[in-house]
N, C-alpha and C positions, 0 to 999 in steps of 0.2 A: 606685580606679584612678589612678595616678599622671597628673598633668596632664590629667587630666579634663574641664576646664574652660578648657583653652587657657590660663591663667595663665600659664602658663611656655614653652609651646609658642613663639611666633611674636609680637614686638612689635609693639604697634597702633600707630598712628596718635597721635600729642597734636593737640587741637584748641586750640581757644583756650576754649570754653568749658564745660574743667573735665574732670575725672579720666573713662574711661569704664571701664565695668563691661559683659560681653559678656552676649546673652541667645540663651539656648539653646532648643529647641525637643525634647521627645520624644512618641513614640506610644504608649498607652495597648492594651494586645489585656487584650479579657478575654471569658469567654464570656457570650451572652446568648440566652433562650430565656424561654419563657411557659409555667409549671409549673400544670396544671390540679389543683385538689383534691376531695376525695372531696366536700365540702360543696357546690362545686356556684363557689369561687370561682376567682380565677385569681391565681398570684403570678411578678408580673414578677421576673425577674432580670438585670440591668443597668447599665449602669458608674454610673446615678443612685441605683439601690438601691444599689451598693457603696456610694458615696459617703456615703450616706445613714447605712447601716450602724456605719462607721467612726468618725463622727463624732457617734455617741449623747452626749449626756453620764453615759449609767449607765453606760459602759465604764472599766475600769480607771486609764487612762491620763486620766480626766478632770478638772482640776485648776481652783481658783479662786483666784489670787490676787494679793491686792490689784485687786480688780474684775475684774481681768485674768481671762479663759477661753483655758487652753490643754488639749492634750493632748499630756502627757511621755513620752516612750517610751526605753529603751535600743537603742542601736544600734553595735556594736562599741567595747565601755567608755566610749561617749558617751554625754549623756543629749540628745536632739531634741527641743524642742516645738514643735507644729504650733499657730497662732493663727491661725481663721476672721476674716476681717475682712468679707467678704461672698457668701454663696452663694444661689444661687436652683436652678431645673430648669434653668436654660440653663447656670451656669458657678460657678467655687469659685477665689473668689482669698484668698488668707490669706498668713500669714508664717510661716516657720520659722527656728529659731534654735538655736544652741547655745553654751556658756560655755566659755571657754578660760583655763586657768590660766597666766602668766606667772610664774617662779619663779628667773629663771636666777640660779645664788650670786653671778656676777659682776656683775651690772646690781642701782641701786637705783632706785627710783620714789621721785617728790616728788606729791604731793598735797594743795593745798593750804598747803602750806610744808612738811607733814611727812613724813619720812622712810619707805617702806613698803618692805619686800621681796619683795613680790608681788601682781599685781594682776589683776584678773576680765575679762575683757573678752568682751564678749556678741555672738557674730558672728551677721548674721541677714541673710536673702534674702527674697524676694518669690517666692506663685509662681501661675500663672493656671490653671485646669484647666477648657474646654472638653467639656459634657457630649455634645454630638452628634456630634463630629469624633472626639471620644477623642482630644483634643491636651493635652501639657502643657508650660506654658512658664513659662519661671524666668530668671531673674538669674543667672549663675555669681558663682559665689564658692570662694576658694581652700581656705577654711576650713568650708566647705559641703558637703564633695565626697560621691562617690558619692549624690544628693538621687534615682537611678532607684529603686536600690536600696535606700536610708530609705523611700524611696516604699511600693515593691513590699510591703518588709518590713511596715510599718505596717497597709495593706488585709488582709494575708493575717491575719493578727491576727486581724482583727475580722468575718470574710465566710469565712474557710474558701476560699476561692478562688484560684487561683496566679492573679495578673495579671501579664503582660508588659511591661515599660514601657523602651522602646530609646529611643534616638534618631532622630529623625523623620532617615527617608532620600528620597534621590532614587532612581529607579526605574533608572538608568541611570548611573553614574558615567563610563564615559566618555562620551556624551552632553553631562553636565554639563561635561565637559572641550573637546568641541567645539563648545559654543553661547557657553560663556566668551569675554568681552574677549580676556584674558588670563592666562597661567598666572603670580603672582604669586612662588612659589618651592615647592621640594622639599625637604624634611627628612628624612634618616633616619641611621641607624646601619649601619656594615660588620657584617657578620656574620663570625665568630672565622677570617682569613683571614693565614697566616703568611706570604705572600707578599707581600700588600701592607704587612706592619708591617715586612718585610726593607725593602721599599722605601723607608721612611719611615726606617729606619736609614740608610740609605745618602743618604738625602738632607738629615738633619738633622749626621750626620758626630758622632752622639753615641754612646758603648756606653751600650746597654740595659740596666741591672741592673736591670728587672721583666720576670712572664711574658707578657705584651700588651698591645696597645692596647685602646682602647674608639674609636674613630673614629668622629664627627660627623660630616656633612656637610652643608651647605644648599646648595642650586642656588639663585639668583635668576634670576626671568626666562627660565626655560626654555621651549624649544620643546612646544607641546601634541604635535605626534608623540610627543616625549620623555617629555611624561606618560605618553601612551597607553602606549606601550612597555616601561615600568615596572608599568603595570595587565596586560597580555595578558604579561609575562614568564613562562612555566609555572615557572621555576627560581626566583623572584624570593624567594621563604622560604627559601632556601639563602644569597641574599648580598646582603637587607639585612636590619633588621630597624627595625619604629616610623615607618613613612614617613607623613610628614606631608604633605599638597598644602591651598594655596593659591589659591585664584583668587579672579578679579574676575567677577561675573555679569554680563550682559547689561544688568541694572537698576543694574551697578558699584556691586552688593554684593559685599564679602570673605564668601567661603564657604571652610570649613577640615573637611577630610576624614582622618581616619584611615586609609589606602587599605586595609591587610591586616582589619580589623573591618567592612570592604564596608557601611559606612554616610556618609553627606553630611551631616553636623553645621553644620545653616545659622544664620547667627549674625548677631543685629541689636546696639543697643548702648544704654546709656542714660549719660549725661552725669549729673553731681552737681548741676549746676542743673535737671534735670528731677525733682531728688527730693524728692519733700515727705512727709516725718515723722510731720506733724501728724494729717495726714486722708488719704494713701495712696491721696487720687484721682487726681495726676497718674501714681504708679506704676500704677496697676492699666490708666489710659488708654494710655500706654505700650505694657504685654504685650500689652492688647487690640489695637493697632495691630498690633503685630509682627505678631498672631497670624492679624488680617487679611490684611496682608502678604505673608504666607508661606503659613497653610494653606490659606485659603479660596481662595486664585486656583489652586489644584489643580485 
């Protein structure tokens, strides 16, 4: 899904201390039920059995190297490995990662001193998965994208089970629009309208030799009415399309909504000086926080 990840959507904030990286929150639906056997035992089935399941090491996808424990899977002519870094009954944080080839004919790479014409670069994210809430929360990354989806795909592999896995929503989106600070701005796209690109001819005083616009628009600082209005519009798939809403919450966190997908994509952040490499304890304390944050005060 294009901008998936807010990347491109809406520029954040610079602080002073260091690049940030947004973290995303989704919900987990899978089915669960207690399967009685002729023997007289009982087999739970559970997002902790999934979890369990998928991450055998006799499974195909199980790989060892150079000490390293991952599991490589393909996922639309990528290849994903998922790396446990530490999982109990209560939660599964690990990393995922993927390899990206640079190749372009016109650009060369120096390494080292010497000259290369392509070079490997290893994009990888964090991500926390909550066994009792059925929450999962990740680092966005641009070069990461669709991680519901790797997700979904991967369990179903190994458990036979369709899991669900969205984006953690608000039960009320306009609600969330009237307990907001305030409405930070509107994004979307006109929908294919010959009347307003006459307009735009006649205002820019150029002939058009193409067949349309594509028209942009941001609103900053709009009226929450004016949100509202745009959510209860019955006609509103007719003449916009891709609306983006921003706000500030009550706690003045930036919350960023896709309004037409009727989900609330709540979004915490992490700084380059909160990242450590080495041991992944201050990431993992991070997610955990967000996750306090966000889900538990439900």
């Amino acid at each position: 899904m294009k901008d998936l990840f807010g990347d491109n959507i809406i520029s954040r904030r610079k602080k002073r201390n260091g690049v940030e990286k947004a973290i995303y929150f989704a919900k987990i639906s899978c089915a669960e039920f207690d399967q009685y056997m002729v023997d007289g035992n009982i087999v739970s089935n559970n997002l902790l059995t999934l979890l369990e399941k998928s991450f055998k090491k006799n499974n195909k996808f199980y790989q060892m190297t150079n000490g390293v424990e991952a599991f490589i899977f393909p996922f639309k002519q990528q290849k994903y490995a998922i790396s446990l870094i530490e999982e109990n009954d209560s939660f599964y944080f690990g990393r995922i990662s993927t390899e990206k080839e640079h190749n372009e004919i016109l650009e060369e790479y120096k390494v080292e001193g010497e000259n290369v014409k392509k070079i490997i670069i290893n994009s990888f994210t964090f991500f926390y998965i909550d066994v009792k809430t059925k929450s999962l929360v990740y680092i966005g990354h641009k070069n990461l994208k669709n991680i519901n989806e790797i997700f979904k795909l991967y369990f179903k592999n190994f458990t036979s089970e369709y899991l669900i896995i969205s984006f953690y929503a608000e039960d009320s989106i306009i609600e969330k629009i009237n307990k907001a600070v305030k409405v930070q701005s509107i994004d979307f796209q006109l929908s294919p309208n010959d009347l307003v690109s006459k307009s735009i001819d006649k205002c820019l005083d150029w002939a058009r030799d193409i067949e349309s616009y594509e028209i942009k628009i941001k609103i900053k600082h709009p009226k929450k009415s004016y949100a509202v209005q745009l959510v209860q519009d019955k006609e509103r798939f007719n003449k916009i399309k891709k609306p983006v809403l921003k706000v500030q919450d009550e706690n003045l966190n930036d919350n960023i909504t896709h309004l037409f997908d009727n989900y609330f994509t709540i979004k915490d952040s992490i700084t380059i000086n909160e990242i450590d490499l080495k041991c992944f304890e201050s990431i993992k304390q991070k997610l955990e926080n967000a996750f306090k944050k966000y889900i538990l005060k439900e």
